[in-house]
C-alpha positions, -999 to 999 in steps of 0.1 A, spaced: 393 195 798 385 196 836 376 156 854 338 146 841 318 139 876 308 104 880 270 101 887 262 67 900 225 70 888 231 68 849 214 34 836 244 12 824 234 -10 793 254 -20 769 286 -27 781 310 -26 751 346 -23 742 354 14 739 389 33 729 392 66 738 421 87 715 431 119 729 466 134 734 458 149 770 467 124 794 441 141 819 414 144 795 422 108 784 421 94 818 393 112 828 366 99 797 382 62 805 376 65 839 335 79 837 333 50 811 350 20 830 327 34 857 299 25 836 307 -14 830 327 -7 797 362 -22 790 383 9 780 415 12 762 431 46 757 455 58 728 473 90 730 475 95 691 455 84 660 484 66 645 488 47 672 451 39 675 449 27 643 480 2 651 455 -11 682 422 -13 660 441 -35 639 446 -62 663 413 -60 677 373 -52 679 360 -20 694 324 -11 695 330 27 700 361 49 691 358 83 713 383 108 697 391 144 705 390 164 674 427 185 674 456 158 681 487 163 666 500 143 633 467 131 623 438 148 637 398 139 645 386 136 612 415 124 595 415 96 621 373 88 613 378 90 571 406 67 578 382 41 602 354 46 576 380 37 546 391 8 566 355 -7 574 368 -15 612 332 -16 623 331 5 655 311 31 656 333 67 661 322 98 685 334 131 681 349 152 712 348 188 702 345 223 721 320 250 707 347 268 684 348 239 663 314 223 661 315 228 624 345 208 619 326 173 642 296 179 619 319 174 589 334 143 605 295 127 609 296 134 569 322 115 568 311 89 584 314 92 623 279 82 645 281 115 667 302 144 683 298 155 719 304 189 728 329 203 759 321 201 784 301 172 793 290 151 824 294 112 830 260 108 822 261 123 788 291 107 778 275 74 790 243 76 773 259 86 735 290 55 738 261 34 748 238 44 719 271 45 697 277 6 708 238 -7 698 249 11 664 280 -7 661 265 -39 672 230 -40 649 259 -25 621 284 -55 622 253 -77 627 240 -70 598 277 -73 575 284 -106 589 245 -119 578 254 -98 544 288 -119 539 266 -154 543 244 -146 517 249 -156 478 256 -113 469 265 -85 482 238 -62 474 257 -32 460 250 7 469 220 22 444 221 51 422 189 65 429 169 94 416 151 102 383 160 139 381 170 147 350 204 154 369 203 116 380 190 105 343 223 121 327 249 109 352 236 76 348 243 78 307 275 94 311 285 66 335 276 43 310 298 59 280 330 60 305 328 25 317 338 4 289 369 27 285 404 21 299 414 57 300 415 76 339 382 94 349 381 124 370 350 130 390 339 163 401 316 177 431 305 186 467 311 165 495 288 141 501 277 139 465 283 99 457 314 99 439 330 64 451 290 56 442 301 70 406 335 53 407 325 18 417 295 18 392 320 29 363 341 -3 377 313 -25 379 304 -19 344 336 -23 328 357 -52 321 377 -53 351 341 -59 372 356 -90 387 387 -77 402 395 -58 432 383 -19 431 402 -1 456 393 33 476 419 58 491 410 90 503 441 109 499 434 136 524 429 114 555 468 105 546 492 120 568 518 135 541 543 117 559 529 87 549 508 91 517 539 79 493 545 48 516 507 40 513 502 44 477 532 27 462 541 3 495 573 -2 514 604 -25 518 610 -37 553 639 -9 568 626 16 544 619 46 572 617 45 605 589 23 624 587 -5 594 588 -40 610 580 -56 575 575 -48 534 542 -38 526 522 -38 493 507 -1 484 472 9 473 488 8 436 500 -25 439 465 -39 458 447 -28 429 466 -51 406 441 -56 377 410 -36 392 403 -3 395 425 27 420 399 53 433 418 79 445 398 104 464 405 141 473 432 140 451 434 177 452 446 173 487 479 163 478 512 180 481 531 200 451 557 173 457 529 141 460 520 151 426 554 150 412 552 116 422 520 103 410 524 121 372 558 103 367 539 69 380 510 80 356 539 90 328 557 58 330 530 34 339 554 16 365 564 24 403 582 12 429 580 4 470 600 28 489 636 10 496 632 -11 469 644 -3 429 626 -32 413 600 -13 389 563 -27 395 540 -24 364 508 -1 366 476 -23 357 451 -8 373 428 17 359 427 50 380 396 71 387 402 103 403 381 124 425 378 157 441 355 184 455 380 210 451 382 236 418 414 222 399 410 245 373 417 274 406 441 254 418 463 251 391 456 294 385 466 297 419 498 269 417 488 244 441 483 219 416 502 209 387 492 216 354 504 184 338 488 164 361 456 181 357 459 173 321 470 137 329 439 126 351 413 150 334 409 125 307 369 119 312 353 142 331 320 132 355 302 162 376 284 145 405 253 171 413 249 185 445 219 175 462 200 208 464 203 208 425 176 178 422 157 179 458 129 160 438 151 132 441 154 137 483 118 116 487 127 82 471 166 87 485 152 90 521 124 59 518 159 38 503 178 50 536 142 39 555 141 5 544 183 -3 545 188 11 578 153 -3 592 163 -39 583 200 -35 594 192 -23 630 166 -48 628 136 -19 628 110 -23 600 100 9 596 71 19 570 72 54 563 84 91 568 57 113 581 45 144 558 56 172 583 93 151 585 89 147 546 83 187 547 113 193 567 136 170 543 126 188 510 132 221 528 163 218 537 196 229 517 215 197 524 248 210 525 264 178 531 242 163 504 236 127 503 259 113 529 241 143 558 207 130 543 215 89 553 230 103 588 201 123 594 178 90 585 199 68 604 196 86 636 157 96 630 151 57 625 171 50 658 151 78 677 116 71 659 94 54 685 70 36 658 74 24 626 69 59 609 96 88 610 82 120 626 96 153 626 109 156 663 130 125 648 153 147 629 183 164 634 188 193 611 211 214 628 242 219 605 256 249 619 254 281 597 273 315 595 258 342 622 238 367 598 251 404 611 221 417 597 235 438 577 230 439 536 216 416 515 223 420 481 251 392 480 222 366 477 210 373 450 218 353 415 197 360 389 199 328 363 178 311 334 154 290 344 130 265 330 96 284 313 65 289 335 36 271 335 42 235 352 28 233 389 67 227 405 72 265 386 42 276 404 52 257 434 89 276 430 81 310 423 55 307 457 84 299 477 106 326 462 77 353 465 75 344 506 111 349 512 117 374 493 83 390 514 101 379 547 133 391 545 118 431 535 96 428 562 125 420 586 142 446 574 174 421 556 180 401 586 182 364 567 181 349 602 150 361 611 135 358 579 144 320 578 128 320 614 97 333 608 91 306 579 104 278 597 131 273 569 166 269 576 189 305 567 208 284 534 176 273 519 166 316 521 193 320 507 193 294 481 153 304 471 167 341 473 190 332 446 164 316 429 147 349 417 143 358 388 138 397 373 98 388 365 69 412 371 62 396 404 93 401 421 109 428 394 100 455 423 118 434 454 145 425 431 152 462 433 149 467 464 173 444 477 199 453 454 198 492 462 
């Protein structure tokens, strides 16, 4: 990355503590040295492991990372700060090629990505927006932690989606057996997994989250079972794994179709003898903890395909929970934006009273491909951007980037499925929809992208309302049309 020009003009508020990670010493010393310019203390790390050593020992308002560092990258590095709850808020460096991948790390928690290249007074403004996050964020923990409760994370909807996953939560919950929950990104399923904990008998002990694909595979058996001091190289002292932190509580194990052919050999004889043991140590711990399993992979593929064992499947595919994708109950996306108003209003310490009808418009229109967790970014940086008290629709950011459309055929869109009978005004309301983009795309002669264009849509919610159709007189003709 060439030197970032310093421009002495930039307003400098919000002087903070700032790391920047990047293995590039130039690159590295060149984001320090715009930011120090700017009245913020700077410490630089030249690898995420090292980082995470350094966040450990201290508070940072704003972690700056490049995206593609060797060992652990970008968003490895912010799942693992979001897992840890260190409070600072975490920007995304990224160059145009892989703007995809920094909008999958704000799904996963980071505040923002900034793309290559960049001036000083970009960078400056987005740390210093990034530290009034972190700040009004940690603000509102530490005035959480002196109340009686901590109010827990809701379930909300009343699809008939949200309806069942709430009753087959409560038929999973009392039992001691493992749990494996299904679905997208994004979906809610530590939500799932800590409401299954919370209504079970092991409510009052410790419920502990690992997402086993932010875990180096270098180090993913020395974080799950522990280690003895001396065990590998770089241990100063014995640690206690995720297994034995869980004690009597609950393991939430996360992405656990991430793991390595030889990780899983490893868990299914821990889940086969109920015991384990710290690496460099033979003394056999037993396994008390109940284990809920997650993962937004196919297994069922995977184990086709040989990348995950079949015995394990069997072992952790005790009870089964599908977490539906947002798009599959948008009636839901209202009430789950007003939540995300209120929370995020009162934790940056911005009542806010509603969402504007054009905004609302855009929210219900939109495919949501990162489902839930894109939805509360998207609301927490509309509520930071809205000048009143209402959010409007130059608030919100819906830009999740999306395949170029070559123009060519269309007839991989289309899904024809069973839907529910006609007659109710959301069916009317539906089959409208359908009828315009099905109209828009023949009179732009297949081009999706300026279909979606021309109705103001976003290309995957065309396509989504494309598959939508159904063989019915009204469309019966367009229907064969497209698939000629």
């Amino acid at each position: 990355m060439n030197t970032i020009p310093f421009n002495e003009n930039v307003t400098r508020d919000q002087p903070g503590r700032v790391m920047v990670v990047d293995d590039h010493r130039q690159a590295r010393e060149s984001m320090a040295d715009a930011l120090r310019s700017a009245g913020h203390e700077v410490v630089c790390c030249s690898s995420a492991p090292e980082a995470l050593q350094v966040l450990e020992r201290g508070d940072f308002d704003c972690v700056l990372t490049d995206l593609k560092m060797p060992g652990m990258n970008g968003v490895e590095f912010i799942i693992q700060l979001e897992q840890r709850r260190l409070g600072a808020a975490a920007v995304m460096v990224t160059a145009y090629a892989t703007v995809a991948t920094a909008v999958e790390a704000m799904r996963h928690g980071a505040f923002d990505y900034i793309e290559k290249p960049f001036s000083a007074d970009q960078l400056e403004r987005l740390v210093g927006q990034a530290i009034r996050h972190s700040r009004l964020v940690r603000q509102d923990i530490r005035g959480a932690s002196r109340g009686s409760q901590c109010e827990e994370p809701e379930m909300i909807g009343s699809s008939p989606q949200m309806r069942m996953l709430r009753d087959r939560i409560a038929q999973v919950a009392p039992a001691p057996e493992t749990v494996l929950i299904t679905g997208e990104s994004g979906t809610g399923k530590e939500l799932i997994a800590r409401a299954i904990h919370n209504l079970g008998s092991r409510s009052n002990r410790p419920f502990v989250a690992v997402s086993c694909g932010a875990i180096p595979e270098t180090l993913i058996e020395a974080e799950l079972f522990g280690h003895e001091k001396g065990a590998f190289t770089g241990t100063v002292g014995s640690r206690e794994g995720y297994f034995e932190q869980a004690g009597d509580g609950t393991l939430f194990l996360d992405e656990i179709g991430d793991l390595s052919l030889f990780t899983q050999v490893k868990l299914l004889r821990v889940l086969q003898q109920m015991e384990f043991s710290r690496l460099g140590s033979n003394k056999l711990i037993p396994l008390r903890a109940r284990l809920i399993f997650a993962t937004h992979r196919d297994l069922d593929r995977l184990v086709a395909e040989g990348k995950f064992r079949q015995d394990l499947f069997y072992r952790i595919n005790v009870m089964r929970i599908d977490s539906p994708a947002l798009q599959e109950h948008p009636e839901d996306v209202p009430r789950i934006a007003r939540h995300f108003l209120r929370h995020y209003g009162q934790v940056f310490q911005k009542p806010m009273v509603d969402i504007e009808p054009d905004a609302m418009a855009m929210l219900q229109n939109y495919s949501w491909p990162g489902n839930v967790r894109e939805l509360e970014n998207v609301m927490q940086r509309a509520i930071i951007l809205a000048a009143g008290q209402t959010v409007r629709a130059e608030d919100l950011s819906l830009n999740s980037p999306e395949p170029e459309d070559d123009g060519g055929d269309i007839d991989d869109v289309v899904d024809i499925g069973d839907f529910h009978p006609a007659g109710s005004f959301e069916r009317q309301l539906r089959d409208y929809k359908i009828k315009l983009a099905v109209a828009s795309v023949r009179e732009n002669n297949g081009n999706k992208t300026l279909a979606a264009r021309k109705l103001c849509i976003s290309r995957a919610y065309l396509h989504r309302l494309i598959r939508l159709a159904e063989p019915d007189p009204i469309f019966e003709q367009d229907l064969r049309e497209f698939s000629a």
